[in-house]
C-alpha positions as CSV (number, residue, x, y, z in Angstrom):
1,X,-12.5,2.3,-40.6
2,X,-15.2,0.1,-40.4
3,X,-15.5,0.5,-36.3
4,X,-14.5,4.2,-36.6
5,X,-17.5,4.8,-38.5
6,X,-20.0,3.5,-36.5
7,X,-18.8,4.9,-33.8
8,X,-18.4,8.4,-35.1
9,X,-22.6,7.9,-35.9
10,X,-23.4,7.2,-32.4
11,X,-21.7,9.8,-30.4
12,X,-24.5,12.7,-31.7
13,X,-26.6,10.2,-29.7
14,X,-24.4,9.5,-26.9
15,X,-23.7,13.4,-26.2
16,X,-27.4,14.3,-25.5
17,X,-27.4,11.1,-23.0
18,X,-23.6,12.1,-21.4
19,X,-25.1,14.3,-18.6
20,X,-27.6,11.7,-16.9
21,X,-24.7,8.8,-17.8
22,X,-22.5,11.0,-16.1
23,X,-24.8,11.7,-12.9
24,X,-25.5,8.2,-12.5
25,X,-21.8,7.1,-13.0
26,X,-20.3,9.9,-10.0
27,X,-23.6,8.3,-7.8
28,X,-22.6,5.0,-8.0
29,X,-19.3,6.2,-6.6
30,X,-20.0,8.3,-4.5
31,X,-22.1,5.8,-2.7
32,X,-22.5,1.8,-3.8
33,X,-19.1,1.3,-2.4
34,X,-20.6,-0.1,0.8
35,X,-23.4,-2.4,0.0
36,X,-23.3,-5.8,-1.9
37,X,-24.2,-6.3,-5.1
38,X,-27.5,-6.7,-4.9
39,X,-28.3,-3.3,-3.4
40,X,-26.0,-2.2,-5.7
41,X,-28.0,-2.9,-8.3
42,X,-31.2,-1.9,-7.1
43,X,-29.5,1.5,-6.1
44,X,-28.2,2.0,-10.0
45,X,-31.2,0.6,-11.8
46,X,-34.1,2.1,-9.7
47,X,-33.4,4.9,-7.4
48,X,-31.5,6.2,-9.5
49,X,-33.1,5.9,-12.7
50,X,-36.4,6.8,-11.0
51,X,-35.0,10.4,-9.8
52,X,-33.3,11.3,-13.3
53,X,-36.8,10.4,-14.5
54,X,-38.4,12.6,-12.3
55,X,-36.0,15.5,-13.1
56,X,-36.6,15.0,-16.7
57,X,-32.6,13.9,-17.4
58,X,-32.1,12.4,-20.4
59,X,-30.0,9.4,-19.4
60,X,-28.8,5.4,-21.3
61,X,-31.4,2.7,-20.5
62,X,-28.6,0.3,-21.5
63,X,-25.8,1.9,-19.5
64,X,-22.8,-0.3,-18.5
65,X,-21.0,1.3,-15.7
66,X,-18.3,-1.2,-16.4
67,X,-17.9,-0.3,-20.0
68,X,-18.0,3.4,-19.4
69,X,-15.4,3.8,-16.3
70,X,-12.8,0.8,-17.6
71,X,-11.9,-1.1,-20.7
72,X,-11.0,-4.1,-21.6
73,X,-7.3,-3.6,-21.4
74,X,-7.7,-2.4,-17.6
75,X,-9.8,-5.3,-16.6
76,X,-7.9,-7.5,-18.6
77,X,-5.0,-6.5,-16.4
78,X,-6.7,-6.7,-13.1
79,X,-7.8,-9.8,-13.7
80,X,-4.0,-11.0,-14.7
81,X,-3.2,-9.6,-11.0
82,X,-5.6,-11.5,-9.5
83,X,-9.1,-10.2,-9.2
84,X,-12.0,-11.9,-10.3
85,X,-13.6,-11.5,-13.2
86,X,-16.9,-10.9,-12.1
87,X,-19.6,-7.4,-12.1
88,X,-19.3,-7.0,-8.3
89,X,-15.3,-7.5,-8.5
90,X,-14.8,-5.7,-11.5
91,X,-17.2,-2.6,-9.8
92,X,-14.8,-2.9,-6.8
93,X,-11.4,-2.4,-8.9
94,X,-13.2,0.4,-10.4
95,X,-14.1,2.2,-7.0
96,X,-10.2,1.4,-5.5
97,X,-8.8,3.0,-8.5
98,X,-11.0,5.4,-9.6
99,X,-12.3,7.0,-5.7
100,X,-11.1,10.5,-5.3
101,X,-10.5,9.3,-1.4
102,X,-8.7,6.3,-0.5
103,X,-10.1,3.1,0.1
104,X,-11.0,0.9,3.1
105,X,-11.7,-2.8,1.9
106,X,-14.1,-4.6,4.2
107,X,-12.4,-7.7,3.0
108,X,-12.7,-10.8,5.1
109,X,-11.6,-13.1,2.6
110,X,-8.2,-11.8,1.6
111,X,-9.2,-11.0,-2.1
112,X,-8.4,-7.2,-2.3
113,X,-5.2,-7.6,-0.2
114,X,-4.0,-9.9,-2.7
115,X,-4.6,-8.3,-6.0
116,X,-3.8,-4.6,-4.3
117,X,-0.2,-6.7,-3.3
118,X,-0.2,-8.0,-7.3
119,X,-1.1,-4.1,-8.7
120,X,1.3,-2.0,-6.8
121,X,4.4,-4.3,-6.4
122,X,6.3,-2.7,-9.7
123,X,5.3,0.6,-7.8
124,X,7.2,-0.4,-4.7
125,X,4.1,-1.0,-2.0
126,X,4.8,-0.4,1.1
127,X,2.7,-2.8,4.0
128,X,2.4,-2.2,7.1
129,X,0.1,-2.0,10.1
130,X,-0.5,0.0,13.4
131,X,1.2,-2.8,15.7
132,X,4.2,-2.1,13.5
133,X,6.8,0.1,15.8
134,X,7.9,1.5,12.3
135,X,4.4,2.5,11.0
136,X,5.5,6.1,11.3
137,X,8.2,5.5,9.3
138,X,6.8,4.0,6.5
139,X,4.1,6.3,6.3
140,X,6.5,9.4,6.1
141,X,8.6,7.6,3.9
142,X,5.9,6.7,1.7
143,X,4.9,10.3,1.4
144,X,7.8,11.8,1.0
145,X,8.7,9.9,-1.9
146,X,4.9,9.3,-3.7
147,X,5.2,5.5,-3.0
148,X,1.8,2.7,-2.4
149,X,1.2,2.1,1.6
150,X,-0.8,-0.9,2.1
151,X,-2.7,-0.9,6.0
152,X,-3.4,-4.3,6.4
153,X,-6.2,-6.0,9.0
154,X,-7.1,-2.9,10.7
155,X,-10.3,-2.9,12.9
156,X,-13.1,-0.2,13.7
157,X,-10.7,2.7,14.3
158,X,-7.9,4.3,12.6
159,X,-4.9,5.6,14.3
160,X,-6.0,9.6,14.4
161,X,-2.0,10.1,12.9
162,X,-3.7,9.4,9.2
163,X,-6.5,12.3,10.2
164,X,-4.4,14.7,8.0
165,X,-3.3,12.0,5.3
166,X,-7.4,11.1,4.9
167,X,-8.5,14.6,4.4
168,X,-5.9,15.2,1.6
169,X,-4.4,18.3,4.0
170,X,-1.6,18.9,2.1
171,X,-0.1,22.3,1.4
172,X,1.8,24.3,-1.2
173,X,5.0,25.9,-0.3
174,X,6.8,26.7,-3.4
175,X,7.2,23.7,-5.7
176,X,6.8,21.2,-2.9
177,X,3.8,20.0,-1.4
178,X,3.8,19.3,2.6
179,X,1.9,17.7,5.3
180,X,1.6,17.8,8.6
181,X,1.8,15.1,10.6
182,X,1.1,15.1,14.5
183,X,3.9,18.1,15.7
184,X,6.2,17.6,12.6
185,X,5.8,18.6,8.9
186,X,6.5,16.0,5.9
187,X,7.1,16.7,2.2
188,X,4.5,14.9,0.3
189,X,4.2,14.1,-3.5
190,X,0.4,13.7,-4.1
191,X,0.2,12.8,-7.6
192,X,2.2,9.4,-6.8
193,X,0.9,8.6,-3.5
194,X,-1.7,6.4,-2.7
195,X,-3.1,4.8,0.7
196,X,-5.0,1.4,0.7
197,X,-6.5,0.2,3.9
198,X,-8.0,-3.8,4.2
199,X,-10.2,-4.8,7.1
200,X,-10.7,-8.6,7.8
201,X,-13.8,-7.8,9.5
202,X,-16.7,-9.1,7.7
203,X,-19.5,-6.8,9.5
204,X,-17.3,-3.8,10.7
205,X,-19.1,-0.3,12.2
206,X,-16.9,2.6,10.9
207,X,-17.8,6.1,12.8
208,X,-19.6,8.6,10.4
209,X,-16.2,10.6,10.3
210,X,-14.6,8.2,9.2
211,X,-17.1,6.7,6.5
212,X,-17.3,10.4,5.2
213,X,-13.4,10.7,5.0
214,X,-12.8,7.0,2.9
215,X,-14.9,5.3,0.3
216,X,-15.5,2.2,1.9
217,X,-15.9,-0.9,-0.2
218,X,-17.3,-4.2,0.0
219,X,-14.8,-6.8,-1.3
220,X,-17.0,-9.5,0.3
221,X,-16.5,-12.9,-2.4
222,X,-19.4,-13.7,-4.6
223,X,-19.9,-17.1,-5.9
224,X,-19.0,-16.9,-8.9
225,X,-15.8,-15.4,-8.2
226,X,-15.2,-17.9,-5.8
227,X,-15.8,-20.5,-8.4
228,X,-13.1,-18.5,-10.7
229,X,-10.3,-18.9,-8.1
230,X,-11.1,-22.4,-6.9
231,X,-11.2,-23.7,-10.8
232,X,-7.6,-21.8,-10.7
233,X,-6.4,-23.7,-7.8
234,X,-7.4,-27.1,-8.8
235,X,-6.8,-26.5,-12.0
236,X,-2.7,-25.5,-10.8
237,X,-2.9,-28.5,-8.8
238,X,-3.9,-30.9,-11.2
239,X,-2.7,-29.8,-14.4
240,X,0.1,-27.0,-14.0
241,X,0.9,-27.1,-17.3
242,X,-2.6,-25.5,-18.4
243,X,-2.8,-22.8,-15.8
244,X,0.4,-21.4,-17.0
245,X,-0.6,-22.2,-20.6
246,X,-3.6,-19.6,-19.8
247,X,-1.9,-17.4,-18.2
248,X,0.5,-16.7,-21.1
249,X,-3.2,-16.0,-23.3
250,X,-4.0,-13.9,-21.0
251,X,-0.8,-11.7,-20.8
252,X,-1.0,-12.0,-24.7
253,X,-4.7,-11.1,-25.4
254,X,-4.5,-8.4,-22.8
255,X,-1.0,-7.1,-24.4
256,X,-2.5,-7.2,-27.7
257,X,-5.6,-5.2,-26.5
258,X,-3.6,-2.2,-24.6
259,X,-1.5,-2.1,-28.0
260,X,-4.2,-1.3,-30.0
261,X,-5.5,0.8,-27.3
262,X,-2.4,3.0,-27.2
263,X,-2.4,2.8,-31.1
264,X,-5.7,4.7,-31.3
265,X,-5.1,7.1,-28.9
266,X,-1.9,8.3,-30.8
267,X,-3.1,8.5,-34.0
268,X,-6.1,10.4,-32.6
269,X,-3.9,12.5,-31.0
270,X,-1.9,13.4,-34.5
271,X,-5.2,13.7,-36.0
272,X,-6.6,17.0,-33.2
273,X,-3.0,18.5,-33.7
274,X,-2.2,18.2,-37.3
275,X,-1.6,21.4,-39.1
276,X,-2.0,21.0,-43.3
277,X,-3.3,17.9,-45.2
278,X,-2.8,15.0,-43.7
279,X,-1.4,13.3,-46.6
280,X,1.5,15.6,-46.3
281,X,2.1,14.2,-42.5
282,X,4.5,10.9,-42.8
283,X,4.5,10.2,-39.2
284,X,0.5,10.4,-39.4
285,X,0.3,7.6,-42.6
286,X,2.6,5.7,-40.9
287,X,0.5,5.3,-37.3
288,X,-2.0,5.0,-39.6
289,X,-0.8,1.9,-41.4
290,X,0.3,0.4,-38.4
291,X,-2.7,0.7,-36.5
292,X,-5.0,-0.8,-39.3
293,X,-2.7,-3.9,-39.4
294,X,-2.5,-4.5,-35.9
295,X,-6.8,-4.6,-35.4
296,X,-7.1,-6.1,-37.8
C-alpha cells in the first residue's frame, strides 16, 4: 500500500516528462546499437538531451533507460542465462529483445551467442550457418513453424536468400501469413519467429543496406563483465559447491521477483475491469491478500 502510494503520487509528474522519456528511449534504439559504451553514453546524455532542450521537450534528467525498457525480473533472468550483469550488457539484451528488426551481434568474444543459445533453447533454437548444405531448410522450417534461427559467425555479407526475411516481407493470404523466398513461397508465423545473427568479427564493415535492414549491436566484452564471468569460472573451479549454491539464489530471488511481478499485474488488471464494489469481488480480496503477503 505503502509502495502503491508513492507511486500513484509520482505519475502526475512522470506523465508531463513521458513524451521526451519516450523520444530519447526510441533514439537510443534506433541508433546506440552500434557504438560502445562510451559513445553510447555521450550520444544519450548530450546530443540528445541538448536537442530536446533546444526543442523545448520536457524530458527526466534522471532517466534510466535500463529501468524504463526492463525490470528486474527480465534482467534477473538474463543474467541467470548468462549475460553479464553490467550497463553496456544489460543495454545490449535490451536492443536484441526489444529491436523491431533483427539483430546482428558484432560479437568477437562469444558472449551473445552463448546467452542467445541459454534464452531460446526452451523455444527450440534452431543454429545454423551459410556453409550449412541445409541452411535452406532450417530457415523454411523455422518460418513455417515460428521457431528461433540462430546464424552463427557470419562475415561482411549476408546470403541475399534472407533479403525478404530482413525486410519483414511477409503477406496476408487469408489467416496465414506467407513469404517468399527466392522462386518458392513459404508460410510464415511472425508473431513467433525470430532471427538472430552473430559475427566473430571484431571490426566488421556492413553495407549501408544492410545496416539499414538490422539493428546492429556491439556485444564487444567490457571489463567488468569480463571480471563477472572470470570470477564465475574460478570460482566453479575452485569451489563448485558455491557457484551452484548462487545459482540456486539466483533462480530463487529472480522467481520470487517475477511472482510478485505477475501478482501486481493481475490484481491491477481485476481492479480496471471490476464492475460494483470491490468488496463484493472474492476473487479481487483474495489476489489482494495474496499479493500483500507475498511483498511483503
Amino acid at each position: 500500500k505503502i509502495r502503491w502510494t508513492e507511486q500513484s503520487a509520482e505519475f502526475a509528474d512522470e506523465i508531463s516528462r513521458l513524451v521526451g522519456d519516450c523520444a530519447r528511449a526510441c533514439a537510443f534504439m534506433s541508433y546506440c546499437g552500434p557504438f560502445n559504451k562510451t559513445f553510447r553514453d555521450k550520444l544519450v546524455q548530450e546530443y540528445f538531451i541538448a536537442d530536446m532542450d533546444e526543442k523545448k521537450v520536457a524530458f527526466s534528467k534522471d532517466l534510466s533507460l535500463i529501468e524504463m525498457l526492463t525490470n528486474d525480473s527480465v534482467r534477473g533472468e538474463w543474467n541467470l542465462q548468462g549475460l553479464p550483469t553490467d550497463d553496456l550488457s544489460v543495454q545490449n539484451g535490451i536492443l536484441t529483445t526489444r529491436a523491431s528488426r533483427y539483430p546482428i551481434m558484432v560479437d568477437p568474444q562469444g558472449q551473445g551467442l552463448t546467452w542467445t543459445r541459454a534464452k531460446e533453447a526452451q523455444n527450440g533454437l534452431v543454429e545454423t550457418n551459410f556453409s550449412d548444405k541445409a541452411f535452406r531448410n532450417h530457415l523454411e522450417d523455422c518460418l513455417s513453424y515460428g521457431k528461433p534461427m540462430l546464424l552463427a559467425n557470419v562475415e561482411e555479407e549476408l546470403d541475399p536468400l534472407l533479403d525478404a526475411v530482413l525486410d519483414k516481407a511477409f503477406v496476408r493470404k487469408g489467416k496465414q501469413c506467407v513469404i517468399q523466398l527466392g522462386d518458392k513461397e513459404v508460410d510464415v508465423e511472425p508473431e513467433t519467429f525470430q532471427l538472430f545473427i552473430t559475427s566473430r568479427m571484431p571490426n566488421p564493415h556492413f553495407t549501408p543496406e544492410l545496416s539499414a535492414r538490422v539493428t546492429v549491436i556491439d556485444f564487444t566484452v567490457t571489463m567488468q563483465g569480463l571480471e563477472d564471468q572470470l570470477l564465475a569460472r574460478v570460482v566453479s573451479q575452485e569451489k563448485p559447491e558455491l557457484q551452484e549454491e548462487r545459482q540456486k539464489l539466483l533462480e530463487e530471488v529472480n522467481a520470487y521477483k517475477k511472482k510478485i511481478m505477475e501478482l501486481q499485474d493481475d490484481l491491477l488488471f481485476r481492479l480496471a475491469n471490476c464492475t460494483g464494489s470491490l468488496l463484493d469481488d472474492p476473487e479481487i480480496i483474495d489476489v489482494l491478500n495474496i499479493t500483500k503477503k507475498t511483498s511483503a
